[in-house]
C-alpha positions in Angstrom: 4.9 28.0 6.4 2.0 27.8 8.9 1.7 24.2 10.7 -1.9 23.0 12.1 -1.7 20.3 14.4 -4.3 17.8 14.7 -4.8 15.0 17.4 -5.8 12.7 14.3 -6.1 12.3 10.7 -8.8 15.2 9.4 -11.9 13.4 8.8 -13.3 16.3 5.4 -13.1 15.3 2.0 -10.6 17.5 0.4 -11.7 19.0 -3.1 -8.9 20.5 -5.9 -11.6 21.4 -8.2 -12.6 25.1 -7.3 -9.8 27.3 -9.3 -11.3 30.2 -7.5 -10.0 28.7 -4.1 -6.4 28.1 -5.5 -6.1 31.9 -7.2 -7.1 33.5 -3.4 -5.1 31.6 -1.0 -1.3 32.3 -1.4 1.5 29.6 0.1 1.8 31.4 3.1 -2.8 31.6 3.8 -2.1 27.3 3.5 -1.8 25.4 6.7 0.6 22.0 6.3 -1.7 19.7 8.7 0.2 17.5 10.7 -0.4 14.9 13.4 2.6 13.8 15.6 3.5 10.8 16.5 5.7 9.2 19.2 8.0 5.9 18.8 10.9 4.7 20.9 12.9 3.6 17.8 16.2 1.9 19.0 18.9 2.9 16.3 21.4 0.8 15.0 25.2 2.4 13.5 27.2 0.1 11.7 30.6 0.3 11.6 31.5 -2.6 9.7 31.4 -1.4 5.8 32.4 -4.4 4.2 29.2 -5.0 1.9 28.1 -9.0 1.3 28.0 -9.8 -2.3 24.2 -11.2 -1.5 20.9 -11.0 -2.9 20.0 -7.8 -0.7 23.1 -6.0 -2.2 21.5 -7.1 -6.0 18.3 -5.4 -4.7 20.0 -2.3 -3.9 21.6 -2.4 -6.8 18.6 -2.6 -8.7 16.8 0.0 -7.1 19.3 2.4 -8.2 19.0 1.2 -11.6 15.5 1.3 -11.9 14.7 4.6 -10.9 11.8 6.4 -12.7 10.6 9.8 -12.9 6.9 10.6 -12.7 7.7 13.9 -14.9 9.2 12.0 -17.5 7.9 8.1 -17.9 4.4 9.3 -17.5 2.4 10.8 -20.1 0.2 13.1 -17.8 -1.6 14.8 -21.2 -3.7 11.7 -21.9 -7.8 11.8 -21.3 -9.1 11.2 -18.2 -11.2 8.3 -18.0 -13.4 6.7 -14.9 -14.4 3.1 -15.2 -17.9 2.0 -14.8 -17.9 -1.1 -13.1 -21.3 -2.2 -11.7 -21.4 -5.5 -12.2 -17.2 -6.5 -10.7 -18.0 -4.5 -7.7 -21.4 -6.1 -7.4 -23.6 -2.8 -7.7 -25.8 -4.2 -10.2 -29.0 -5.0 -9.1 -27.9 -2.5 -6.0 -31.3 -0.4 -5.7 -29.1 2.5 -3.6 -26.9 2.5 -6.8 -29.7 1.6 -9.2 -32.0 4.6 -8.1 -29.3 7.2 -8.9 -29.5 9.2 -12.5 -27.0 8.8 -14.7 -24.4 11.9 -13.2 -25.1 10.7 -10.0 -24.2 7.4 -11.0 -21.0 8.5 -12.6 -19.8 11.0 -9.6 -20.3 7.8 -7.6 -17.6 6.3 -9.5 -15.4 9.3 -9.6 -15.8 9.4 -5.6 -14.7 5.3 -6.0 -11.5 5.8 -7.4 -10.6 9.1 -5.7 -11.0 6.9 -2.1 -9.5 4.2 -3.4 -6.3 6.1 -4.8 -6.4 8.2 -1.4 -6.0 5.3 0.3 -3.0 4.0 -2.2 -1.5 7.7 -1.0 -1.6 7.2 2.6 -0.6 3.9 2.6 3.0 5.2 0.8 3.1 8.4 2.9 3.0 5.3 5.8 5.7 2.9 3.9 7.8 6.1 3.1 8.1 6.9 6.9 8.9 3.4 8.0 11.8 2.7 5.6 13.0 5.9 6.5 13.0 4.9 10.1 14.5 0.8 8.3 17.8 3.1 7.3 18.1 4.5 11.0 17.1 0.9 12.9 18.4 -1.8 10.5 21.0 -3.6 11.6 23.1 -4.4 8.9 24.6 -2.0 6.3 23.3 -3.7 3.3 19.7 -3.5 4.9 20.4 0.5 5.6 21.4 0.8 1.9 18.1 -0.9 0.4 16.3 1.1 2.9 17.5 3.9 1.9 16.6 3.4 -1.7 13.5 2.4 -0.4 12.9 5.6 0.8 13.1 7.0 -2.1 10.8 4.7 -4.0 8.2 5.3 -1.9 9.0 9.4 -1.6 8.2 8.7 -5.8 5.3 7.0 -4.8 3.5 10.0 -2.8 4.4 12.3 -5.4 3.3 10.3 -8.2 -0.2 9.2 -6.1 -0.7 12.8 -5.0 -0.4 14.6 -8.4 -2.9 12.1 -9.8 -5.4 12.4 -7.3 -5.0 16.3 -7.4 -5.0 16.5 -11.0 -7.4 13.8 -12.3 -9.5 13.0 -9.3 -10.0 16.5 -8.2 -11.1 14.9 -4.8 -8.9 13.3 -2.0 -10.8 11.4 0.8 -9.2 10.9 4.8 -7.1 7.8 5.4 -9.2 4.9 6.1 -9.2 4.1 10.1 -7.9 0.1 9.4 -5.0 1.6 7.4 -4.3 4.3 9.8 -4.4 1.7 13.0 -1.9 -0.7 10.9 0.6 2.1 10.1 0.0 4.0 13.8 1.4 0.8 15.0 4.4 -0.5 12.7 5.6 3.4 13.3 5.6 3.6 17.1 7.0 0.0 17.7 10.3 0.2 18.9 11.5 -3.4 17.5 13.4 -3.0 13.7 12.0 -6.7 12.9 8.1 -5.9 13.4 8.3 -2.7 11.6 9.8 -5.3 8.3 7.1 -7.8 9.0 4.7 -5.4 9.5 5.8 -3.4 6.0 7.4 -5.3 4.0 5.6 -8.3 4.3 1.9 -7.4 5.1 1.5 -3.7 3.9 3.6 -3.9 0.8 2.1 -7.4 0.4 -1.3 -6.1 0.3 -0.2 -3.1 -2.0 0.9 -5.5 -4.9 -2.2 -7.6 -4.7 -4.2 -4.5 -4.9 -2.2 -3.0 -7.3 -2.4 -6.0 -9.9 -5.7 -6.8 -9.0 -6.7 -3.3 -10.2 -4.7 -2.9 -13.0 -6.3 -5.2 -15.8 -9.4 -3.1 -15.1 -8.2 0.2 -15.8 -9.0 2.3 -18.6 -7.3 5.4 -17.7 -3.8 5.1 -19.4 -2.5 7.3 -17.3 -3.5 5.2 -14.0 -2.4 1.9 -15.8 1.0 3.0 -16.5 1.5 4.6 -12.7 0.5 0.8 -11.5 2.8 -0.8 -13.2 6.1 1.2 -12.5 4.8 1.3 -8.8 4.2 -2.5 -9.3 8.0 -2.9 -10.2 9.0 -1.3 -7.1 6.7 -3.0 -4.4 7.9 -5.9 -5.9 11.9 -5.5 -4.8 10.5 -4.2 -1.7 8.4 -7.7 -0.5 11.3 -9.7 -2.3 13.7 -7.6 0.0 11.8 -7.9 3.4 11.3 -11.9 2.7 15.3 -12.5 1.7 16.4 -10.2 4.8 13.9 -11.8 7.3 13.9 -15.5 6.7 17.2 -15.8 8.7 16.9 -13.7 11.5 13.3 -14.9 12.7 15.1 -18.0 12.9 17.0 -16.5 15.8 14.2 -15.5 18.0 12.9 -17.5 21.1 9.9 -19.3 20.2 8.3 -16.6 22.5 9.6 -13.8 20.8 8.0 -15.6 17.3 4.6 -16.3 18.6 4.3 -12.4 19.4 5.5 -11.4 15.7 3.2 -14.4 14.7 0.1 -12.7 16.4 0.9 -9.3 15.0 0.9 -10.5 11.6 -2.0 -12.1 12.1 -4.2 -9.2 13.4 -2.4 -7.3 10.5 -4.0 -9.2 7.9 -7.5 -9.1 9.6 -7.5 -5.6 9.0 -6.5 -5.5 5.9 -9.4 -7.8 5.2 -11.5 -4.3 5.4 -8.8 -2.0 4.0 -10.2 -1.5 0.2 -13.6 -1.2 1.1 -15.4 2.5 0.8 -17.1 3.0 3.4 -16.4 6.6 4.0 -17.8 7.0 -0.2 -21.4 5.0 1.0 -21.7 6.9 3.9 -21.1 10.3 1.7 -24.2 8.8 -0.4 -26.1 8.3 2.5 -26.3 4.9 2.5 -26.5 1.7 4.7 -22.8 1.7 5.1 -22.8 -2.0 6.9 -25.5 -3.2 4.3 -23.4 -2.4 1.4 -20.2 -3.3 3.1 -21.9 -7.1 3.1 -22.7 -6.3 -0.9 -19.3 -5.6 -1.6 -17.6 -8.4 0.1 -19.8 -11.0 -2.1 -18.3 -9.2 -5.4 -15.8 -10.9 -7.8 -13.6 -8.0 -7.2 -13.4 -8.2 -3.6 -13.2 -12.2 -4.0 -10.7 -11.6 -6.2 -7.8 -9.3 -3.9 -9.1 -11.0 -1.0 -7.3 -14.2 -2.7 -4.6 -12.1 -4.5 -3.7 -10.7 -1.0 -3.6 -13.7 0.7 -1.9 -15.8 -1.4 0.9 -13.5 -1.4 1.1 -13.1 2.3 0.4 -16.2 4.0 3.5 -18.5 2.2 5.5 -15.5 3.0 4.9 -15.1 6.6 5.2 -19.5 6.4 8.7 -18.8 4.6 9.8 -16.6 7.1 8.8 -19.0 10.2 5.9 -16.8 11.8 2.8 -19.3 10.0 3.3 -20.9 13.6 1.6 -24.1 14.9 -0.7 -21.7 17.5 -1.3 -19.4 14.9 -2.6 -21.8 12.5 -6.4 -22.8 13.7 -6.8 -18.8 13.5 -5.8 -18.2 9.8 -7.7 -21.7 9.3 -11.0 -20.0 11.0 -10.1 -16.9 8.4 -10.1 -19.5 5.2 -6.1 -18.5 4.7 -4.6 -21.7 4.8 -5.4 -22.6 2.0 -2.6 -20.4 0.3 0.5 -21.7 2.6 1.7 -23.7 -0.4 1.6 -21.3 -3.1 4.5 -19.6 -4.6 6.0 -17.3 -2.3 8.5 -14.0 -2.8 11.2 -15.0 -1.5 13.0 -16.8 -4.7 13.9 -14.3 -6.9 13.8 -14.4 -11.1 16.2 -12.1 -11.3 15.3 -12.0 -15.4 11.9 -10.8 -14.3 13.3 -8.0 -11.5 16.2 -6.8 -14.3 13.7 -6.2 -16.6 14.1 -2.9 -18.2 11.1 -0.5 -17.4 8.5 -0.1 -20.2 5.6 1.2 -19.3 4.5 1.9 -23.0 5.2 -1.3 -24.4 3.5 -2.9 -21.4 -0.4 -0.9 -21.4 0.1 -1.7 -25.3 
C-alpha cells in the first residue's frame, strides 16, 4: 500500500468511469491520499462501569438494534436515474443553463448530484473521525458506548455514500472548502464538549435537514432508500448530542458558554454556503458568484435553509448556547425566528423504535 501525502484536500475531480483505467492499475500502482492532521485531544478513561438506566443508554441500545447493511437492505440492481430539476433549483430561465443542448444539460445534472453526494461523503468521513475521537474523549461510559456505535454508523455511512458515488455517479468532486474548514476545526479542538456541539448538533443537524429536504425529490430508488436508513441514524445521533449536552453546558462559566456560543454561531454561517456547487459552475465555466446569487433565491435553497435552521437554532436554545450576546447576530442572520420550534431533544421513542423498512417507506 503506497501512501501520498498532501498538505490539503486534492482539488481534481475524480472519474470511475474509464474501465480501461481500473483493468491497468493493480492495488499496489494506487496511491491511498492522505492529509494529516494534528489535535491535542485530552482523553478521558472511566473507571466507573456502572451504566445509568437513561435515555443515552436507550440510544445505545437502539443503535445496536438498528444496524443495517448496505449489501443487504439496498437493492443496488435498480436503474439509475438523475433528476431534472430546473425549475426547484431556480435554473429556469438561467441563460448559462438555458444555452446548453440537451446532453450538456443532462451531464450538468449528473455533475449536480455527484457534488452534492461528494459532499454527503466527506461530511461522514468528518462525523466518523470525531465520534471515533467522542469514544476516546467522552467523559462518561454511557457517552463512550453511544460513541462507539456511532462510529460505526457513520463507518456504514462512507461505505454506503462511496459505493454509490462510484457506482452510479461515476464522478466524485473535492470536499467543499466551508465543510472542510468546519470539520478541520471540530477535529483539532482539544475540548470533548465543542467537538459534540460542533457534530452532533450543527453538522449532523445540517445533514438531516439536507437529507430530508432532498429525499421527496428523488427518483432514484436506490438514493431514496440510502436517505432514509441514513436519516434513521442521524436522527439518534442529534437526539444523542442534545440529551447528553443539555446538562453539562449548564456547568460552564458564563465565559466558557459565550465561547461555545460563538462557535456555533460561525458554524452555522458556513453552513449557510455548504450545499451550494460552486466547484460544478465553475467546471461549466460560469459566473460562479452570479449563479451562487441564482441559487440562493431558489425554493430549494429557501427550503434547507429553513429545514436547517429550524432544527439547529431550538437546539443550540435547549442546550443554553442561544445566549443573550449571541442573539442580535442570529437575529441579523433571520434565525430567530425558529427558537420556538420543536427541538430534538424529547424523544418519541415509538418513532426512534421503529423497525427499519426501507421498502415499505419509498412505496
Amino acid at each position: 500500500m503506497k501512501l501520498d501525502y498532501r498538505d490539503e484536500a486534492p482539488r481534481k475531480i475524480q472519474r470511475f468511469d474509464t474501465k480501461d483505467l481500473q483493468d491497468q492499475l493493480s492495488e499496489q500502482d494506487v496511491a491511498q491520499v492522505v492529509e494529516i492532521f494534528k489535535t491535542p485531544l485530552n482523553g478521558h478513561y472511566n473507571w466507573d462501569y456502572r451504566i445509568q438506566d437513561d435515555r443515552i443508554k436507550k440510544l445505545y441500545q437502539l443503535g445496536k438494534k438498528l444496524n443495517w447493511d448496505a449489501d443487504v437492505d439496498i437493492d443496488w440492481q435498480r436503474p439509475i436515474k438523475i433528476d431534472w430539476l430546473p425549475e426547484i433549483n431556480n435554473m429556469a430561465g438561467y441563460e448559462p443553463y438555458e444555452s446548453l443542448s440537451d446532453t450538456r444539460k443532462a451531464e450538468f445534472w449528473r455533475h449536480g448530484q455527484a457534488w452534492t453526494l461528494s459532499q454527503f461523503l466527506h461530511g461522514e468521513q468528518g462525523a466518523l473521525l470525531v465520534a471515533s475521537q467522542l469514544a476516546s474523549c467522552a467523559p462518561t461510559l454511557n457517552a463512550k458506548l453511544y460513541a462507539a456505535s456511532q462510529t460505526f454508523d457513520e463507518a456504514r455511512h462512507v461505505e454506503s455514500f462511496n459505493r454509490f458515488i462510484r457506482d452510479r455517479c461515476k464522478m466524485m468532486y473535492p470536499v467543499n472548502r466551508h465543510l472542510k474548514g468546519i470539520l478541520d476545526r471540530i477535529l483539532t479542538d482539544s475540548r470533548w464538549d465543542m467537538k459534540f456541539i460542533g457534530m452532533q448538533v450543527v453538522i449532523e443537524g445540517l445533514a438531516l435537514s439536507a437529507f430530508n429536504t432532498m429525499r421527496p425529490f428523488c427518483s432514484d430508488m436506490v438514493l431514496k432508500d440510502l436517505l432514509y436508513l441514513v436519516i434513521r441514524d442521524e436522527a439518534r445521533h442529534v437526539t444523542f448530542g442534545i440529551n447528553y449536552l443539555e446538562e453539562f453546558v449548564q456547568t460552564l462559566s458564563q465565559e466558557e458558554k459565550e465561547d461555545r456560543a460563538q462557535f456555533a454561531y460561525e458554524a452555522c454561517v458556513v453552513s449557510r454556503d455548504r450545499l451550494i456547487a460552486t466547484d460544478v459552475y465553475e467546471h461549466f465555466g460560469w459566473d460562479v458568484e452570479e449563479t451562487r446569487q441564482r441559487v440562493l433565491e431558489g425554493e430549494v435553497y429557501g427550503q434547507f435553509r429553513s429545514a436547517l435552521f429550524s432544527r439547529v437554532i431550538p437546539n443550540l436554545k435547549r442546550i443554553g448556547l442561544l445566549t443573550d450576546a449571541i442573539r442580535p447576530k442570529f437575529a441579523e442572520l433571520g434565525m430567530l425566528e425558529y427558537e420556538d420550534w420543536p427541538d430534538d431533544g424529547d424523544i418519541d421513542w415509538l418513532e426512534m423504535e421503529r423497525p427499519l423498512d426501507a421498502a415499505e417507506e419509498v412505496a
